[in-house]
C-alpha positions, 0 to 999 in steps of 0.5 A, spaced: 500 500 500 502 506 499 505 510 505 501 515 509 503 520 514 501 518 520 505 523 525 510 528 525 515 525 527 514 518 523 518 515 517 515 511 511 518 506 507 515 503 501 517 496 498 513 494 493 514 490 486 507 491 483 506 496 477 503 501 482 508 502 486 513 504 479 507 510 477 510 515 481 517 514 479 514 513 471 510 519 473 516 523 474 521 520 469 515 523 464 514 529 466 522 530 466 522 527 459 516 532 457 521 538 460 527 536 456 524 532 450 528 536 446 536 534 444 541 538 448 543 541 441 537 544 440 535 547 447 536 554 448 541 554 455 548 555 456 549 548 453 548 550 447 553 555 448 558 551 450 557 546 444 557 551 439 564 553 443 567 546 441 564 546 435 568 552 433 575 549 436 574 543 431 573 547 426 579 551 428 582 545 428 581 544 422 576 538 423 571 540 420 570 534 415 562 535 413 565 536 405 570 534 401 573 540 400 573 540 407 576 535 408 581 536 404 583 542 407 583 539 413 589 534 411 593 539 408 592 544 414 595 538 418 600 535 413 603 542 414 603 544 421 604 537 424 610 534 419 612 541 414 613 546 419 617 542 424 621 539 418 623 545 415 624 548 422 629 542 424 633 541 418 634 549 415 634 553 422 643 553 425 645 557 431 649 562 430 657 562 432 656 567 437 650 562 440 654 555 438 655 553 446 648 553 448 647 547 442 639 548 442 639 543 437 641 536 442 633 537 445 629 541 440 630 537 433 629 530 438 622 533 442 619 534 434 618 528 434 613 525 440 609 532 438 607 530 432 606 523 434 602 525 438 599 530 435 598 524 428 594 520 433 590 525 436 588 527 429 587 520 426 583 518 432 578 525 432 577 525 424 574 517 425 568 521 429 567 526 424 561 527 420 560 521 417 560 514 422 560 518 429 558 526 428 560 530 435 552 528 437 555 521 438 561 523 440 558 526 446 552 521 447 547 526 447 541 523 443 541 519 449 542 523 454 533 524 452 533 518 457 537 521 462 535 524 469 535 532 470 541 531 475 545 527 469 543 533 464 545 538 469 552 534 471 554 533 463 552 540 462 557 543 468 562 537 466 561 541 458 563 547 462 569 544 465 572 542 460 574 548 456 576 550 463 581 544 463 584 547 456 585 553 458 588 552 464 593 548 459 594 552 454 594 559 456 600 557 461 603 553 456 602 558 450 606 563 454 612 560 456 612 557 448 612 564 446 618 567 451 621 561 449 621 561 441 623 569 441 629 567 445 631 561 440 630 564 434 633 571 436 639 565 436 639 562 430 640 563 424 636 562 417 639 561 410 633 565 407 634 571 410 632 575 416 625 577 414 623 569 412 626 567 419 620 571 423 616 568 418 618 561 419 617 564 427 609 565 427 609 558 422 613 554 429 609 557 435 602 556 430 604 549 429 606 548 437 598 551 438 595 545 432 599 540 434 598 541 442 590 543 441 590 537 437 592 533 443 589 536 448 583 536 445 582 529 444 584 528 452 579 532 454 573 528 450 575 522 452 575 524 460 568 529 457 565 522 455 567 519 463 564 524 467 558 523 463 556 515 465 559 517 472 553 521 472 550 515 470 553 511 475 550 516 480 544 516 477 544 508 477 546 508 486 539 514 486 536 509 483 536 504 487 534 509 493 528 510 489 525 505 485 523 500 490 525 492 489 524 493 482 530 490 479 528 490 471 528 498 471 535 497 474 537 492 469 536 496 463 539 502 467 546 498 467 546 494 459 545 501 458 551 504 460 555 497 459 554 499 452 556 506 452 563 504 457 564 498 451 563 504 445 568 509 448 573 503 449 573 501 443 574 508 440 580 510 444 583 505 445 587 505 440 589 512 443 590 511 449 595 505 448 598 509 442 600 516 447 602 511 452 607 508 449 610 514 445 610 519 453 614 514 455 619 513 451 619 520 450 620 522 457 625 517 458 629 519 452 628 526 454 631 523 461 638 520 458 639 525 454 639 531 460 643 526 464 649 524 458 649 532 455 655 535 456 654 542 456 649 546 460 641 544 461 639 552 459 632 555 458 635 556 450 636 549 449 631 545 454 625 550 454 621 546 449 623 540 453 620 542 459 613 545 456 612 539 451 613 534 457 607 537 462 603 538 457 603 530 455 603 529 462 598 533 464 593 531 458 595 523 459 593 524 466 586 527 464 585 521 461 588 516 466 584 519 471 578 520 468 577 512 466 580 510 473 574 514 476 569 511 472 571 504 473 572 505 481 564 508 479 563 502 475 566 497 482 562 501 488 556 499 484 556 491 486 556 494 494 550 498 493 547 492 490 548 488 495 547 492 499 540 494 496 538 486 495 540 484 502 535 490 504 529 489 500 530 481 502 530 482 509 524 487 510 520 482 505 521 476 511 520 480 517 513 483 513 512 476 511 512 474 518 509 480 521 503 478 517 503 471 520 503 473 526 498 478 525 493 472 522 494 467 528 493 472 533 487 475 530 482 471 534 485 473 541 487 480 540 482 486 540 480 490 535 482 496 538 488 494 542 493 497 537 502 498 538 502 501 532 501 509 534 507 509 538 511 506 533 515 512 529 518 508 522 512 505 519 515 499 513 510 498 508 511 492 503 506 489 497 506 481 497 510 480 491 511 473 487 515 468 489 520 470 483 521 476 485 527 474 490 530 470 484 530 475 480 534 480 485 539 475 486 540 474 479 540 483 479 546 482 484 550 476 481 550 480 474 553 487 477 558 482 480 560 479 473 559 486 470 562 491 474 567 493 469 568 500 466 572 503 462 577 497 457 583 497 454 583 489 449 580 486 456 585 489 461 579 494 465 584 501 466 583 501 474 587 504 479 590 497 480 593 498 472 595 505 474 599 503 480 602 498 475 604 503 470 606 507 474 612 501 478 614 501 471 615 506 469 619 509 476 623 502 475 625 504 468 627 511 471 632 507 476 634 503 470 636 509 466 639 513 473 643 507 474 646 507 467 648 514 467 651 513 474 656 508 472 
């Protein structure tokens, strides 16, 4: 039956598997579907604003792939400032003989190649989603954010929010020590063109580090965009166990949703994350032997581009590490809530069940007007549910904890236990590598 308020002071708690029990919670999922029915695109609100922000930044990145003219231009951009530039700028660019001790060129030729590596992946993994087989509207999953809650709606829009928020913070720092940087090193280099063509090579550098640095970044904040947004889900999933009684199909159909939008981004990024995993650590490494075997002086002239270009990897691929850890944590602390929930419904359905036993047996002897219910403050109101009901919660459970992984890397789930295992051997090659130098 439905709970009633009885006093002040008292408590309801409702458990009830029948179709009427489900008509408040259905009641409020329509009346939010019928507020928010339209895509999130198409809603006139901040969002938008922000989407159309990110639409701007892909364009930018010459990303926009919706024509062949487009597209072309897109692959020449990127042919151009990812592989010409840093090519040019490596093979033509000297130090002068009055700059020749500081020898910029140990540090500076080598870092071209993790960057436009990095960039090429970050490119060939973004074109994949534009226009044509994923668009950014399946990117960002946001035809199916119709089925969601106004908490999740709300949370993604924020987390959108955030986002540009986690560029800037890169970019701008970054950029301005890129900028010093560069008008220190080509002040000392020389051009065998002339001195007009050098400071246009100038411009051609620092916007080729913008591009191939933009591309990278971009990609890592997609992918911890898409992570937040099914741990919202995940948080919607623990409000939903709260709030729909024993009903344990809605809560079924919640997590197969959600399985399969962990099981799509891991199928697209993988490739990337692995890809970023292996060239960051060589590069880091390498940039590692090579500061503790040079000869001369590590300077500001001859390092700066080592040093930005290692924070903006290891800041980039922490946003990515980070994000997919959190949402396998999300994904595994919801088999506790689970049993949790199962052992709950359970036992509140056996002690109703042998209440009403009681009540039967006594209800010859006991009077009618005798009653110790107005003295109780929790009142536990349960529907009589079919016997399968039990079977069903227990297969619920049995499910999650079979099913509790989030974000998979070819079957290895990318959790806090694989990062601390990254994280060993890489400090075990930084050991091996000191070692080396030392003797």
């Amino acid at each position: 039956m439905d709970p009633s308020t009885e006093a002040d002071n008292a408590t309801s708690i409702d458990i009830d598997s029948s179709d009427r029990s489900l008509s408040v919670f259905e009641n409020h999922a329509n009346k939010e579907k019928h507020q928010l029915n339209l895509p999130l695109l198409l809603q006139q609100s901040h969002a938008t604003y922000q989407l159309r922000k990110l639409s701007i930044i892909l364009k930018w990145c010459a990303l926009d792939h919706s024509s062949t003219s487009r597209k072309l231009i897109s692959y020449f951009v990127f042919i151009f400032l990812t592989i010409t530039v840093p090519l040019f700028t490596s093979l033509f660019l000297h130090v002068s003989p009055s700059a020749l001790q500081f020898d910029p060129f140990n540090f500076n030729k080598l870092l071209q190649i993790p960057q436009s590596s990095l960039a090429i992946i970050a490119f060939f993994t973004l074109s994949r989603f534009f226009p044509s087989r994923y668009g950014l509207r399946n990117l960002l999953f946001l035809d199916a954010l119709r089925d969601d809650s106004v908490y999740v709606r709300r949370g993604y829009t924020h987390e959108l929010q955030k986002s540009f928020r986690y560029l800037a913070c890169i970019i701008l720092p970054s950029f301005c020590v890129e900028l010093a940087h560069k008008i220190i090193f080509f002040l000392r280099v020389e051009i065998s063109c002339g001195t007009p063509l050098k400071w246009v090579v100038f411009v051609l550098a620092l916007v080729s580090w913008v591009y191939r640095t933009g591309l990278f970044l971009l990609a890592c904040v997609l992918f911890r965009l898409t992570c937040e947004l099914q741990i919202l889900r995940f948080e919607g999933l623990r409000k939903l166990f709260e709030g729909c009684g024993s009903d344990a199909s809605m809560i079924f159909s919640e997590h197969v949703r959600i399985r399969r939008q962990l099981w799509i981004t891991s199928h697209r990024y993988r490739f990337f994350i692995i890809s970023c995993l292996v060239t960051i650590t060589v590069s880091q490494l390498g940039s590692l032997l090579l500061v503790l075997e040079a000869k001369s002086d590590t300077t500001f002239f001859n390092s700066g581009d080592l040093v930005i270009c290692s924070a903006v990897q290891l800041c980039g691929f922490f946003l990515c590490l980070m994000g997919a850890a959190r949402i396998t944590h999300r994904a595994q602390g919801i088999v506790s809530v689970a049993t949790k929930w199962y052992i709950v419904v359970t036992m509140t359905n056996a002690s109703t069940e042998s209440e009403q036993w009681k009540a039967q047996m006594s209800e010859g002897l006991s009077s009618p007007t005798a009653t110790d219910s107005d003295s109780s403050d929790m009142y536990i109101s349960v529907t009589p549910q079919p016997p399968s009901c039990f079977q069903t919660r227990q297969a619920l459970v049995t499910y999650l904890q079979h099913n509790y992984g989030g974000i998979t890397l070819f079957g290895f789930v990318l959790d806090r236990g694989l990062l601390h295992t990254i994280s060993a051997f890489e400090f075990s090659m930084v050991l091996w590598i000191l070692s080396m130098v030392a003797v």
